[in-house]
C-alpha positions in Angstrom: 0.0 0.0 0.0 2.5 2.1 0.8 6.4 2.4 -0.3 8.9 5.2 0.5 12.4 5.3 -0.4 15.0 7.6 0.8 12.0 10.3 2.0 13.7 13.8 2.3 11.6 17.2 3.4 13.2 20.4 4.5 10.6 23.2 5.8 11.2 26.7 4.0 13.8 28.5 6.1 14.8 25.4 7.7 18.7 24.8 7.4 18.2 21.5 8.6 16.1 18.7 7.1 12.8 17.8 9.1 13.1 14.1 7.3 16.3 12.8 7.0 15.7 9.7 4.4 13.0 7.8 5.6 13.0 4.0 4.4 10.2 1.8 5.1 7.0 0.3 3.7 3.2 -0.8 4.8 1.4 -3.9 3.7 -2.0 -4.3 2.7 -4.3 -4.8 5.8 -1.5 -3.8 8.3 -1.4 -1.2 11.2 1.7 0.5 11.1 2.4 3.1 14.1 5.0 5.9 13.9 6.5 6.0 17.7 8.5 9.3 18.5 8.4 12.4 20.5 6.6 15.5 19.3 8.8 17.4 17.0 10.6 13.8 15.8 8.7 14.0 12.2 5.8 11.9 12.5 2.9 14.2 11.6 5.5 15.9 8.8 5.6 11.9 7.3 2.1 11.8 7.5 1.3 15.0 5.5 3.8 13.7 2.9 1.6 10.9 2.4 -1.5 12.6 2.6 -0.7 15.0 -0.2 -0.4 18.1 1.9 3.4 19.0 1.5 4.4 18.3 -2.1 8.1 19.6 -2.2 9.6 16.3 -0.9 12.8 14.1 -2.2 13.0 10.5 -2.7 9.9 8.4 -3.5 7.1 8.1 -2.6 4.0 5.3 -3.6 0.9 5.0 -1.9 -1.8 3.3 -3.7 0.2 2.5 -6.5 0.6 5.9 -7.5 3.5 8.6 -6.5 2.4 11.0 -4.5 3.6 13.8 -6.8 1.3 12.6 -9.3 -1.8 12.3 -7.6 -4.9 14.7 -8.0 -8.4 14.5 -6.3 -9.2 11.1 -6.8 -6.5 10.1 -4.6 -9.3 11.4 -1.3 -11.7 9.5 -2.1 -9.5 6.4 -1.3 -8.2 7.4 1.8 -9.6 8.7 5.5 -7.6 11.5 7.1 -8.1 12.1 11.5 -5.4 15.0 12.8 -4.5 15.3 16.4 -6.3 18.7 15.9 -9.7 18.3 14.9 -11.0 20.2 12.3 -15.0 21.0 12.4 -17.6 23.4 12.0 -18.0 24.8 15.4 -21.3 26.1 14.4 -22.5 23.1 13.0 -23.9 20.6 15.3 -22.3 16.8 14.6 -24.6 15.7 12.8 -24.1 18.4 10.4 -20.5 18.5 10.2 -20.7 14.5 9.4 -23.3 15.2 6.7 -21.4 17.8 5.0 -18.4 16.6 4.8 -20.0 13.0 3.3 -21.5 15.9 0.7 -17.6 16.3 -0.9 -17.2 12.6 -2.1 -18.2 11.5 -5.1 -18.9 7.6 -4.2 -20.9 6.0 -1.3 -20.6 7.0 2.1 -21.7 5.6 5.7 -24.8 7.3 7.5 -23.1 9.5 9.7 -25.9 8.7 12.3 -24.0 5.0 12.5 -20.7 6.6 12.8 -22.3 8.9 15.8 -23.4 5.6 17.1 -20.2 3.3 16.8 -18.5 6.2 18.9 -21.0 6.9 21.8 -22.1 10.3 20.4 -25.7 9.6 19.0 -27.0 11.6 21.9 -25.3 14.3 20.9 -26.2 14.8 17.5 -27.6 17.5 17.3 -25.4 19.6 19.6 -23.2 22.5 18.3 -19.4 21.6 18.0 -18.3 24.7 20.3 -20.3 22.7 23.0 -17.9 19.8 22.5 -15.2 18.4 25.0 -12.1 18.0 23.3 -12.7 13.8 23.3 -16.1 14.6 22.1 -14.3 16.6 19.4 -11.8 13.8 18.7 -14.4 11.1 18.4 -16.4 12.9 15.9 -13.2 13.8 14.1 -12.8 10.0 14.1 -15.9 9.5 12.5 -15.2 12.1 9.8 -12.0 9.9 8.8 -14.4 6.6 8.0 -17.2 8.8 6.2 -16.0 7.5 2.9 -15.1 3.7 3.9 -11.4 5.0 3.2 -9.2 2.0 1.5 -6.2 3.7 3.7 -6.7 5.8 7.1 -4.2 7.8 8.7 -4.9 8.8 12.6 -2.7 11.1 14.4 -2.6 10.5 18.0 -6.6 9.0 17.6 -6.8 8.4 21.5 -5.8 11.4 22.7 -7.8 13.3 25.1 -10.2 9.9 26.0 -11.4 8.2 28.8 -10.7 4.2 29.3 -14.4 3.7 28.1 -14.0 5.6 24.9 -10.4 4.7 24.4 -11.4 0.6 24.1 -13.8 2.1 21.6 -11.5 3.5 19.1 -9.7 0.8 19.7 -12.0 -1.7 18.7 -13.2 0.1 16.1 -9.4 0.3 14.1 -9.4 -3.4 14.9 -12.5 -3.7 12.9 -11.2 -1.8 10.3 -8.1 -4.0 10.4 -10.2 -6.8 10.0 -12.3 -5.7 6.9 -8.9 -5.0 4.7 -8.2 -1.3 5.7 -4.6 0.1 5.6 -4.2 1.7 9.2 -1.5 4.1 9.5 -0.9 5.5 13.4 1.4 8.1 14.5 1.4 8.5 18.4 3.9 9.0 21.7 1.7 6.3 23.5 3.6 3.3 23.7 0.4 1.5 25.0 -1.4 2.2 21.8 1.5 1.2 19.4 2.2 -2.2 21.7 -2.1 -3.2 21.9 -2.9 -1.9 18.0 0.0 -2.1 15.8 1.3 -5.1 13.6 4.7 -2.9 13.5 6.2 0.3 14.6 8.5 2.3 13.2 11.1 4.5 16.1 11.4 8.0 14.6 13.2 10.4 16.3 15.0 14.0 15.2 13.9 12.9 11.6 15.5 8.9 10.9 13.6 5.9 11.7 15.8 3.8 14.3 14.0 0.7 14.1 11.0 -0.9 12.4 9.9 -4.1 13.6 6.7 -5.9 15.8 6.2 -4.9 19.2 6.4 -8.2 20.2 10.0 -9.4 18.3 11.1 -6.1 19.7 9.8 -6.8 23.3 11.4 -10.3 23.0 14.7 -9.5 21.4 15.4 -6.5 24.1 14.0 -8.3 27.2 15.4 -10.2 30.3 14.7 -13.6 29.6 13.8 -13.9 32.8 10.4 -14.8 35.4 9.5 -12.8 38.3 7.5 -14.5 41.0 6.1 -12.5 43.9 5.0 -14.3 46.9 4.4 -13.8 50.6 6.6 -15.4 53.2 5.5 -14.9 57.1 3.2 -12.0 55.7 6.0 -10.3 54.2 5.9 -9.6 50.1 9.0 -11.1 48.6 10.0 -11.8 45.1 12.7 -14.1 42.8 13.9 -14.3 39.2 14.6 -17.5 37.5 15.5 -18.0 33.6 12.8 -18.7 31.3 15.4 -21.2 29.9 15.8 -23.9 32.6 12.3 -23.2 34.4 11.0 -26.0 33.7 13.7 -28.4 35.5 14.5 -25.2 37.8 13.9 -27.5 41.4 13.9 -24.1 43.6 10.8 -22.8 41.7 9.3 -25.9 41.7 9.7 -25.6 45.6 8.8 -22.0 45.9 5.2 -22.6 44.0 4.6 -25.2 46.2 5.9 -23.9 49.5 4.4 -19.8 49.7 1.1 -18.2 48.5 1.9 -16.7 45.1 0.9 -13.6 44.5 2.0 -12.6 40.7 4.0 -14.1 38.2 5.5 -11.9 35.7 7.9 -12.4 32.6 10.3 -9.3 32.2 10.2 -8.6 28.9 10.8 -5.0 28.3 8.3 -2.3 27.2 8.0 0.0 23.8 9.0 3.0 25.9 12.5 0.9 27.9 13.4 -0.1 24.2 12.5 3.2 21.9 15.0 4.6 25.4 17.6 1.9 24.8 17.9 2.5 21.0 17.5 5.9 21.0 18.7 7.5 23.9 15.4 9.7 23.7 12.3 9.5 25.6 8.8 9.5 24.4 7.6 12.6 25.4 
């Protein structure tokens, strides 16, 4: 879906380049998250690929088509959700939704379901300006699936919601996943990338670091280790042992069987300990 080679883009008056020859591509049905600090390039890369900034180097295919050739046909294929949402604050929701399904060409999805996937159908017909900032997000969200996009690029799509509403989005990319849809993520939240995405890409100060799963880079940067917490005379207490020799380990066997266990934990490392590690930068 989505191929870039040697991706270069300086900012007018920059000396510096924002992106310094981005490599990397997305498959067909995949979730791919950008993971970096603000100000590392991830929303630049995503504008790029959008069709916003055009004065880039390298190449760039999305769609089987470079970007520099692209003209309006190229929206009606994909579904576009910024950090910052941008709506009618004038127009109630169900307005904004029913306008903005008015600039495709092809079929869209009755905004009133949208409304309803995301927990908004109450709200309706409430003006915009009324809106919380999640509120704002979620309908934002909606906007980006008006058009049953092909590809879907979400900045930061959690931000600013609750655990309840947060699952929601959540399930709802997962669902998109499912169906076929090209997801594209950029975020700081390492709990996001780790729960949604089938790879990440580390992007810091313009270069990607490392692109692999969460979970080969979780298991490649980990202890390969077991943590067992357990109570002993009412005091909490804990022990490592190697995953390798656990198994035939006779003291574990003995400690399971000898004091009330309380939690038993692998120590793999996180998203954040590695993105650290191979960067030397933090999240946010």
């Amino acid at each position: 879906m989505i191929n870039v080679q040697n991706l270069l883009f300086t900012y007018s008056g920059n000396a510096e380049p924002t992106l310094q020859g981005l490599d990397f591509t997305i498959a067909k049905g995949e979730i791919f998250g950008f993971l970096g600090p603000s100000g590392a390039g991830k929303s630049t890369t995503i504008k790029i690929l959008i069709g916003i900034l055009k004065n880039y180097q390298g190449q760039v295919t999305v769609l089987n088509r470079e970007l520099r050739r692209i003209n309006a046909d190229y929206y009606e294929s994909i579904g576009v959700a910024f950090e910052f949402p941008n709506l009618y604050s004038k127009f109630t929701a169900l307005e904004n939704l029913r306008f903005f399904s008015k600039l495709y060409k092809g079929p869209t999805t009755n905004p009133l379901d949208l409304l309803t996937m995301v927990g908004l159908e109450t709200d309706q017909n409430t003006r915009i300006a009324e809106f919380s900032k999640g509120m704002k997000m979620r309908l934002n969200f909606c906007r980006s699936l008006l058009n049953n996009p092909d590809l879907l690029f979400l900045d930061e799509p959690t931000s600013g919601q609750d655990p309840v509403n947060l699952r929601k989005i959540k399930d709802i990319i997962l669902e998109q996943k499912s169906k076929g849809t090209t997801v594209c993520i950029t975020t700081h939240d390492m709990h996001v990338a780790d729960s949604l995405c089938d790879r990440v890409a580390f992007i810091v100060d313009g270069k990607i670091a490392l692109v692999d799963s969460p979970r080969a880079l979780k298991l490649q940067h980990g202890s390969r280790m077991v943590r067992v917490e357990y109570r002993d005379k009412g005091s909490l207490k804990n022990k490592d042992y190697s995953l390798d020799s656990l198994a035939t380990n006779q003291d574990f066997q003995n400690l399971l069987s000898s004091f009330p266990v309380e939690t038993i934990h692998t120590q793999e490392a996180t998203l954040e300990d590695i993105f650290i590690k191979t960067t030397g930068r933090k999240l946010q």
